[in-house]
N, C-alpha and C positions, 0 to 999 in steps of 0.2 A: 278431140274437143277439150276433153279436159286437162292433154296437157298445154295446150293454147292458154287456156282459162289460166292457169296455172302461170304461165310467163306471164302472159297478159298484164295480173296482178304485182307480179313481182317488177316487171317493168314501171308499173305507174305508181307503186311507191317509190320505185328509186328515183324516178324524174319530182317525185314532191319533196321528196328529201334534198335532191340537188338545189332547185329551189327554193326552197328555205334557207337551204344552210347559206345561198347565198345573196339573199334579201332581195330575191328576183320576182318577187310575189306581190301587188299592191295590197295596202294593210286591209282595205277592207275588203278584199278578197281572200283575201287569208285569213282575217278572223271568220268569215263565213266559213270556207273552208274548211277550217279547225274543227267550226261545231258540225258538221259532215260527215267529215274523215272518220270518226271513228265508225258512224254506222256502215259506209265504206268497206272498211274492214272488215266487219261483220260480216256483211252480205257477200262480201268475195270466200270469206271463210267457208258459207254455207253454200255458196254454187261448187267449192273446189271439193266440198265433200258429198255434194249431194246431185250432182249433175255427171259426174262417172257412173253413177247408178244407172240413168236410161241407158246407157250404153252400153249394161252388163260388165261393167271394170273397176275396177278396184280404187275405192275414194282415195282423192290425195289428204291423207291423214296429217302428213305431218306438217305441208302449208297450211293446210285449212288450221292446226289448231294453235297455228304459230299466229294468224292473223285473227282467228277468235279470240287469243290472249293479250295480243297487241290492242283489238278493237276496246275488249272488255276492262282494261287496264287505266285507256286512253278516254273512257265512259267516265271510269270511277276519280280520274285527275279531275273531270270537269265537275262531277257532284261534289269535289274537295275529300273526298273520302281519302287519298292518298296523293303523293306527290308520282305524274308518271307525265310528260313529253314525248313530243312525236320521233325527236331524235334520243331517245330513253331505250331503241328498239336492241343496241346490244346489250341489256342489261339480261334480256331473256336467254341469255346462252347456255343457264340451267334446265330451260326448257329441253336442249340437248341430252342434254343426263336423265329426263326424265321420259323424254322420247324412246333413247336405249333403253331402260328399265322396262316399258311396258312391251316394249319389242323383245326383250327376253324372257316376257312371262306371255306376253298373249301370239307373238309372231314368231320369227325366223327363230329356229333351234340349230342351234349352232355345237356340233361334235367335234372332236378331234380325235384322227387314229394316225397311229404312226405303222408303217410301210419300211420293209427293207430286212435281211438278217444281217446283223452284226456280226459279219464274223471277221472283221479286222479291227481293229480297236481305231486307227485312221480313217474308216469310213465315217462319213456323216449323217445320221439319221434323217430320214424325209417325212417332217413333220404336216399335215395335209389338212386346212378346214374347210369344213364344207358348210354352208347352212342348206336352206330346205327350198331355193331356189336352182339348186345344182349350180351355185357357183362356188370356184375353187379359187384360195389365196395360198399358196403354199410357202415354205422355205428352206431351203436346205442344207443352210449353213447355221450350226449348233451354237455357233456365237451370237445370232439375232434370234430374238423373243418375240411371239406376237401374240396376243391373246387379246379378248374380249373385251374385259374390264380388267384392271392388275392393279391393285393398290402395294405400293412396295414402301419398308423403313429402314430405312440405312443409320442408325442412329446409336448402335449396342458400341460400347467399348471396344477399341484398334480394331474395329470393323477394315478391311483391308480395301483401299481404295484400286479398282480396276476400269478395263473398258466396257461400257454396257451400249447395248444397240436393241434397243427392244422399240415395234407400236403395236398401239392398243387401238381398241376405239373412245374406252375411256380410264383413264391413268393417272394417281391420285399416289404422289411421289413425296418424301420428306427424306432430305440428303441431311446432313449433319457432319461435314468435314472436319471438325475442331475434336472428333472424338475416333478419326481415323487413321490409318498408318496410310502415308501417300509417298509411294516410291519416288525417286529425281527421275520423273521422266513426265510424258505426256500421254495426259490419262483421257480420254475421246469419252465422252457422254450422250449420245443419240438419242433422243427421245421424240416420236411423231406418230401423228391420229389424228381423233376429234377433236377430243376435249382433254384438258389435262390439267391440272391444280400440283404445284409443283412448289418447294417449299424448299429453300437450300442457305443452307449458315454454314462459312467459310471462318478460319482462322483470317485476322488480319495482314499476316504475311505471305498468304496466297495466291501465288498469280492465277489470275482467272479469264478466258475470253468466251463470249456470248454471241451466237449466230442464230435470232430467231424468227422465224417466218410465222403469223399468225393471218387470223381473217380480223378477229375482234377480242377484244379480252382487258384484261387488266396485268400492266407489268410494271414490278419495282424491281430496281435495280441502284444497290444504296440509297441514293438521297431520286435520285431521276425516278419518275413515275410518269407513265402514260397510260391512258381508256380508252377504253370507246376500239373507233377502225384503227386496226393497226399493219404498221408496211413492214418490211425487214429493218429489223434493228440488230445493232452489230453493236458490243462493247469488249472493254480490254482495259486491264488492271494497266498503270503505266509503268511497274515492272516485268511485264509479261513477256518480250524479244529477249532481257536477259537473263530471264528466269531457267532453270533446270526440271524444276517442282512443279508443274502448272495442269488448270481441268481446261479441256474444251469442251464446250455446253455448246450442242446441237437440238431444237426445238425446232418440230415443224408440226402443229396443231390449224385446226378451224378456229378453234376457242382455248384459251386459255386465261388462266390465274397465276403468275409467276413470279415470286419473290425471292431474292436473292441478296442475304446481306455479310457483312464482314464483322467480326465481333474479337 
């Protein structure tokens, strides 16, 4: 039942949102609507947290307080207390980071042991996480990183530019190429998860190419900028086929904040 409820809701926002967004609504059904919707929300919040109860199961926490945030946001638009719209809903993708937070201090505890004796210096360590569901994410190759939350600064003097393949759930990165040594070759940058805030300044004779896959987020890319839903977006410096010197930037997040300039 409640993961019914659960779809249920998340269904019949997206069919209002399709609607809107494509003036398929008549006006005066939609300003009624409007003033609605938010209690809507509300109320779906509180069945999706409070209706797995009769059932002896575990509320869905984190619809329920995605739509109690949306509802009570979309309350405080209409008292004028703040500026918030119904299609405003990717704005909450902090909500995400704050979701993981409480999930690290009140839910899933998440260990890491490492497995294996090293006794050849070519073996690969098998690094192994578990949290407190008994599920396992493993990896076993020393060149890919995964961890939890990872905030990393690339930014020290001839910081040496290499290949990094790291996901997180959430990862909170500051590149700074203008103050790095970047060998003539091609240097691969992986970076995928949840959430990611990612933060990169290039020399202006940089070739650079961009392959990002996102749900929602905000990305700059020199003068280009896009919000809100976003699809794959692909860019390339127009020296980069006959470049020597070049990064490839791989992004495959939920959410993201992504800015990337040339200086």
């Amino acid at each position: 039942m409640g993961k019914i409820l659960a779809a249920f809701a998340v269904i019949l926002l997206g069919v209002y949102w399709l609607f809107a967004s494509l003036n398929s609504i008549p006006q005066g059904i939609m300003s009624n609507f409007d003033l609605l919707f938010p209690l809507l929300s509300i109320v779906f919040a509180a069945l999706l947290i409070v209706a797995p109860l009769f059932e002896r199961k575990k509320p869905h926490w984190f619809w329920g307080g995605f739509f109690l945030i949306y509802g009570g946001l979309l309350y405080a638009d209409q008292a004028r207390m703040l500026i918030f719209h119904w299609n405003d809903f990717w704005k909450l993708w902090p909500y995400l980071i704050i979701y993981a937070g409480l999930i690290m201090l009140f839910g899933k505890k998440v260990t890491v042991s490492y497995s294996g004796k090293h006794k050849h210096k070519h073996e690969n360590p098998h690094i192994e996480f578990v949290d407190d569901d008994n599920r396992h994410w493993h990896h076993r190759d020393r060149r890919t990183r995964e961890a939890f939350v990872n905030e990393s600064s690339y930014k020290q003097e001839n910081w040496m530019a290499k290949p990094i393949n790291e996901r997180v759930r959430i990862g909170d990165y500051m590149f700074d190429f203008t103050k790095a040594f970047i060998p003539d070759e091609t240097i691969p940058i992986r970076l995928s998860g949840w959430v990611g805030n990612i933060r990169i300044t290039l020399p202006d004779d940089l070739a650079y190419r961009v392959h990002l896959h996102a749900k929602v987020g905000d990305v700059k890319i020199g003068g280009d900028k896009q919000s809100g839903l976003l699809r794959h977006v692909t860019y390339q410096t127009p020296s980069y086929d006959e470049a020597t010197r070049r990064i490839d930037f791989y992004f495959d997040f939920q959410v993201i904040d992504l800015s990337i300039a040339q200086v």
